[in-house]
C-alpha positions in Angstrom: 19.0 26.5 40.2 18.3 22.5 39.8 15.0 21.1 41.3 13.4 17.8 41.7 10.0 16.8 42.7 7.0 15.8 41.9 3.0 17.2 41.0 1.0 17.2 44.2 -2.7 15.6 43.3 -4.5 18.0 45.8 -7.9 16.7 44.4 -8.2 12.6 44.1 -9.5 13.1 40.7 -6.0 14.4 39.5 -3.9 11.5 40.4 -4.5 10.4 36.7 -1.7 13.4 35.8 0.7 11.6 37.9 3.4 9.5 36.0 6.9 10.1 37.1 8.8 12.9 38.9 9.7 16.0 37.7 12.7 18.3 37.0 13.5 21.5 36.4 15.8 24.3 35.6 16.1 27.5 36.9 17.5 31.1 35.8 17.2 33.9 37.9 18.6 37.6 38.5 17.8 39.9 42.3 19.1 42.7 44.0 19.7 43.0 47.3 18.6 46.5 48.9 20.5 47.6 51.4 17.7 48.7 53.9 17.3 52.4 53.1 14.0 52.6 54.3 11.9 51.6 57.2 10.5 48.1 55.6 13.6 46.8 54.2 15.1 46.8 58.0 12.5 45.3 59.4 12.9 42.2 56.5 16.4 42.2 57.2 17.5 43.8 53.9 14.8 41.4 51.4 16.6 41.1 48.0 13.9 41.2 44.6 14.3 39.7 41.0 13.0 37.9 38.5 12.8 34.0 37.9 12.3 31.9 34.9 11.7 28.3 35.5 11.2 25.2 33.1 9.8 22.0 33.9 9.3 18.9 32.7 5.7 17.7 35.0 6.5 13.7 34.1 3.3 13.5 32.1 4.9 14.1 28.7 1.5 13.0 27.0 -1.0 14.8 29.0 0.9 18.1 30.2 4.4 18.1 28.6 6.4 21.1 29.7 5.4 24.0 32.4 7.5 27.3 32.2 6.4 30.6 34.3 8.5 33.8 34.5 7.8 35.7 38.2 9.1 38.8 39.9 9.9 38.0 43.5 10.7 39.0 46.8 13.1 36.8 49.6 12.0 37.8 52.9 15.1 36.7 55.1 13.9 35.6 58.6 17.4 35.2 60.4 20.3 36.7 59.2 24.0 36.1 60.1 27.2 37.8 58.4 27.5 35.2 55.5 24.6 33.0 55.9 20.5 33.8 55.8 16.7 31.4 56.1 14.3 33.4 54.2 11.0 33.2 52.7 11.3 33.7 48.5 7.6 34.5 47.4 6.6 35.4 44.2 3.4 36.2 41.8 3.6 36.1 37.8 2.6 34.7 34.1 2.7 30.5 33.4 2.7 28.7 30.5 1.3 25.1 30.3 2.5 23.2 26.9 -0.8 21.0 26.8 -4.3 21.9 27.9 -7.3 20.3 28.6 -8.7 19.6 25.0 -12.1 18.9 23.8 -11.1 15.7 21.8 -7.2 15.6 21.7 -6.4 16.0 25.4 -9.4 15.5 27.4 -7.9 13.9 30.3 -5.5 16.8 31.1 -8.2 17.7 34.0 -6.0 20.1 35.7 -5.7 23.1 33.3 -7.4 24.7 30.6 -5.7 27.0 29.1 -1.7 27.1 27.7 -1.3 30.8 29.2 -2.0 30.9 32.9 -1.2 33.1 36.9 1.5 31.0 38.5 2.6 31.6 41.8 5.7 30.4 43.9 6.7 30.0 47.1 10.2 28.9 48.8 11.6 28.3 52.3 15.2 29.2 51.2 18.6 28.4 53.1 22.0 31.1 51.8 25.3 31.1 52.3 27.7 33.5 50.7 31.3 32.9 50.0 32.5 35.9 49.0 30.8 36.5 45.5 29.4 33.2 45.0 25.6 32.7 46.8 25.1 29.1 47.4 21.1 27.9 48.3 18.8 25.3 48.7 15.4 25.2 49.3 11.9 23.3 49.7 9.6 25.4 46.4 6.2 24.7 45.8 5.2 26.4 41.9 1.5 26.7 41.1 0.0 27.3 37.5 -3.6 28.2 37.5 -5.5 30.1 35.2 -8.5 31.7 37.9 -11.2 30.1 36.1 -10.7 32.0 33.2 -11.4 28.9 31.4 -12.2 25.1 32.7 -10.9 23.4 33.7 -8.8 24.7 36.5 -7.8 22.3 39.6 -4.4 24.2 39.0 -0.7 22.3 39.0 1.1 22.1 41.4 4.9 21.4 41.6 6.8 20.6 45.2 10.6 20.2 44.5 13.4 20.2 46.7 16.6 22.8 44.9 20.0 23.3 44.4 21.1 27.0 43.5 24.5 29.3 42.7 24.4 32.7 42.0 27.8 35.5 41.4 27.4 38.6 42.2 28.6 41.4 39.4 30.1 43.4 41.9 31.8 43.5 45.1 29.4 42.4 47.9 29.1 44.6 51.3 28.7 42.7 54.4 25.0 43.6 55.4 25.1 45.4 59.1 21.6 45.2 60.8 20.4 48.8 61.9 17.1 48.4 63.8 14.2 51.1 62.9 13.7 52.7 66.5 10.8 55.3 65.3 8.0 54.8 67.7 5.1 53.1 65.8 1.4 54.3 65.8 -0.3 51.7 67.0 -3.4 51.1 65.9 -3.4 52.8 62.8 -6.8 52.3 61.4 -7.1 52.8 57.3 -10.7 52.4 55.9 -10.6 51.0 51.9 -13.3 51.0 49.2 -11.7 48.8 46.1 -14.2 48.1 42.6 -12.4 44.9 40.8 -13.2 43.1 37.6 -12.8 39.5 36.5 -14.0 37.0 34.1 -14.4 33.4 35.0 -16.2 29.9 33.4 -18.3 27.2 35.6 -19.8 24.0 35.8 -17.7 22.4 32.9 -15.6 23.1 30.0 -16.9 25.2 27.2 -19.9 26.7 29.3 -19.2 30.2 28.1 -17.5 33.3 30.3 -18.7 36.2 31.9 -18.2 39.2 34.0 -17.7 39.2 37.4 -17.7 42.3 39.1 -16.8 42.9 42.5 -17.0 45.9 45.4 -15.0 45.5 48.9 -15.3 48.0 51.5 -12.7 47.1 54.4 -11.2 48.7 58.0 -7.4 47.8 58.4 -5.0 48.1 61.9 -1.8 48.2 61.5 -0.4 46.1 64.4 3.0 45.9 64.3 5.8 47.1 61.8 5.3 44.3 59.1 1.7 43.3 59.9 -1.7 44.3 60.3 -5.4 42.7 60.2 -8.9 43.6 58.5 -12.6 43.3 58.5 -14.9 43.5 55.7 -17.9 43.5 53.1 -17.9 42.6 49.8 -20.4 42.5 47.0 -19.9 40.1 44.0 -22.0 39.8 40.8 -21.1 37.4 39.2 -22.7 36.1 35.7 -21.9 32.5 36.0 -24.4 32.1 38.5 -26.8 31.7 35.8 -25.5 28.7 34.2 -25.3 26.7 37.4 -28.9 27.8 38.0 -31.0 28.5 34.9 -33.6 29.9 36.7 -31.6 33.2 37.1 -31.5 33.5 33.4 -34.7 35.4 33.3 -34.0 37.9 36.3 -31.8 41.0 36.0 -28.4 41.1 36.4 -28.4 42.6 39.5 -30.1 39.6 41.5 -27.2 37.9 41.2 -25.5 39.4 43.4 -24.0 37.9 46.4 -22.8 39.9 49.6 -19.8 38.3 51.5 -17.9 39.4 55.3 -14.7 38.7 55.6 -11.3 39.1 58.2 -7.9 39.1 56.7 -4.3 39.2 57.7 -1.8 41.5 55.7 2.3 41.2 55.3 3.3 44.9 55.1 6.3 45.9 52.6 5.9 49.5 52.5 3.8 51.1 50.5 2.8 47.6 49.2 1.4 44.1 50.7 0.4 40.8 50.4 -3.0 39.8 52.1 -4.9 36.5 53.1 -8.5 36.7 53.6 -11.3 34.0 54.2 -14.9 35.3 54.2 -18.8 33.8 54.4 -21.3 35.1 52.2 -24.0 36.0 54.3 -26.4 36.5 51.1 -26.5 34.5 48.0 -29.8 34.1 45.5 -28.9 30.6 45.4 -26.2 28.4 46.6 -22.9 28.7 45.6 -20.0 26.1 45.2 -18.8 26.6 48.9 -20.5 28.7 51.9 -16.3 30.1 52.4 -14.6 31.8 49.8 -10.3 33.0 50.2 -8.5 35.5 49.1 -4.9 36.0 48.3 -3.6 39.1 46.7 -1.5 42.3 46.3 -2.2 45.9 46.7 0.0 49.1 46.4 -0.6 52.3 47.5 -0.2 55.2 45.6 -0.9 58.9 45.5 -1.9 60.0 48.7 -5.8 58.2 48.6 -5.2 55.5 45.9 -4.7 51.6 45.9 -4.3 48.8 42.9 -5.7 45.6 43.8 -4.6 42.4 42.4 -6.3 39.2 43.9 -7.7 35.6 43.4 -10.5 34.5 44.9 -11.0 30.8 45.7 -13.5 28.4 47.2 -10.8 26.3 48.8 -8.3 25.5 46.6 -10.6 26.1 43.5 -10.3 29.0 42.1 -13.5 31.2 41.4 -12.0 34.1 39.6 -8.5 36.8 39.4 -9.9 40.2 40.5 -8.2 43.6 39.1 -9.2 46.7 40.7 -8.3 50.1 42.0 -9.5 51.8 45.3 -9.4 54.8 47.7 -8.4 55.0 51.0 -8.0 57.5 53.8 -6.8 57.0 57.7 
């Protein structure tokens, strides 16, 4: 796959990074399942892979190259016998060739860090000859690092793509069998998830600490491939101190925050993706925004367990990754 774009400035102060356009190079491998359960009928038979891309981000001086390696799903949303729109979304590792540095880079103000989360997203248009899979699409690639060190407005990357894929084997025509098993509805699942993190604040250098999260949450399942939540969530978060230095002589536990939140999930079996926005309703002192988001992954496993995978943002400013594991019960 062939792109070409250019690095959206989401934030005035990171127009500096942009110098020319960019382009980039794609390699990627997917299979397409052939619907065998319940989920992959409702997507339309989704195909999954993995995606390495490299990109030059037209600052050669100040960013140089971006890479990132993803697993991914396509989510077709129409499907015909040779051709298919779809939704390619995918969540993985980045690699940013220049950094923000102290005294050799300190006007890369988007990223600190060369190792970094990086996201994509694709509105993707196929059409299969026979073997050969031709596609183009609108992409947006993000690298961000969660706050893990500052500082972190993130890249971003909008390009417009040219693609070709062959398939190894002979390809079957896919036949559309709708799932008629009547659907509970609403199926209510209550989860309790703890989560870790680590995140920096305030500026570069200001030292990282622990963030430690709980979320308690009631889920209905509304249709086949979506469902909606309510929550709580508790954060501690040690960085509060060093935007308020008062903190520094109270116990740990004072700085805890306590958050409500609604979310909407994408189902894909025993997995999802999720989008949340929240309020704290209690903070010692002020954090950077009254709203905080979420955007994340869980998978269910077991008969009462859940991984949790998820960044949490003020905006489009990340605050910090979360890694967890949870229970659940219907």
């Amino acid at each position: 796959r062939a792109s070409y774009g250019f690095l959206w400035p989401h934030r005035p102060s990171s127009w500096i990074l942009v110098e020319d356009h960019s382009a980039a190079a794609e390699i990627f491998v997917e299979r397409e399942l052939r619907a065998e359960h319940g989920w992959q009928r409702d997507y339309l038979g989704p195909s999954y892979g993995f995606a390495f891309l490299y990109a030059g981000m037209g600052n050669p001086q100040r960013i140089g190259a971006a890479m990132r390696f993803v697993p991914y799903l396509h989510l077709p949303f129409t499907r015909g016998q040779r051709s298919s729109l779809g939704m390619q979304v995918g969540w993985g590792i980045g690699f940013v060739e220049k950094p923000y540095d102290r005294t050799e880079n300190n006007k890369q103000i988007a990223i600190g860090s060369q190792l970094n989360g990086s996201m994509h997203l694709m509105l993707q248009y196929r059409l299969r000859l026979g073997r050969t899979l031709l596609s183009t699409g609108v992409a947006i690639d993000h690298w961000s690092n969660g706050s893990v060190a500052l500082p972190n407005l993130g890249l971003n990357l909008i390009t417009a793509n040219l693609g070709v894929g062959y398939a190894l084997g002979e390809v079957q025509p896919y036949v559309h069998v709708a799932d008629t098993t009547i659907l509970p509805r609403p199926r209510r699942e209550q989860t309790v998830v703890a989560a870790f993190g680590i995140n920096e604040t305030a500026r570069p250098l200001s030292g990282q600490h622990s963030v430690f999260v709980v979320t308690g949450q009631v889920q209905w399942r509304l249709t086949r491939k979506s469902s909606v939540a309510t929550g709580i969530d508790l954060f501690n978060k040690g960085t509060l101190a060093t935007l308020h230095p008062e903190l520094e002589e109270q116990s740990r536990l004072s700085y805890t925050q306590l958050g409500v939140h609604g979310g909407y999930a994408l189902g894909l079996g025993r997995g999802e993706m999720m989008f949340q926005i929240g309020m704290y309703a209690y903070s010692p002192v002020p954090d950077e925004s009254l709203f905080f988001h979420r955007v994340g992954l869980r998978y269910r496993f077991g008969k009462h367990l859940v991984a949790h995978v998820a960044l949490k943002t003020h905006y489009a400013v990340a605050d910090h990754w979360e890694f967890g594991l949870g229970y659940r019960w219907n």
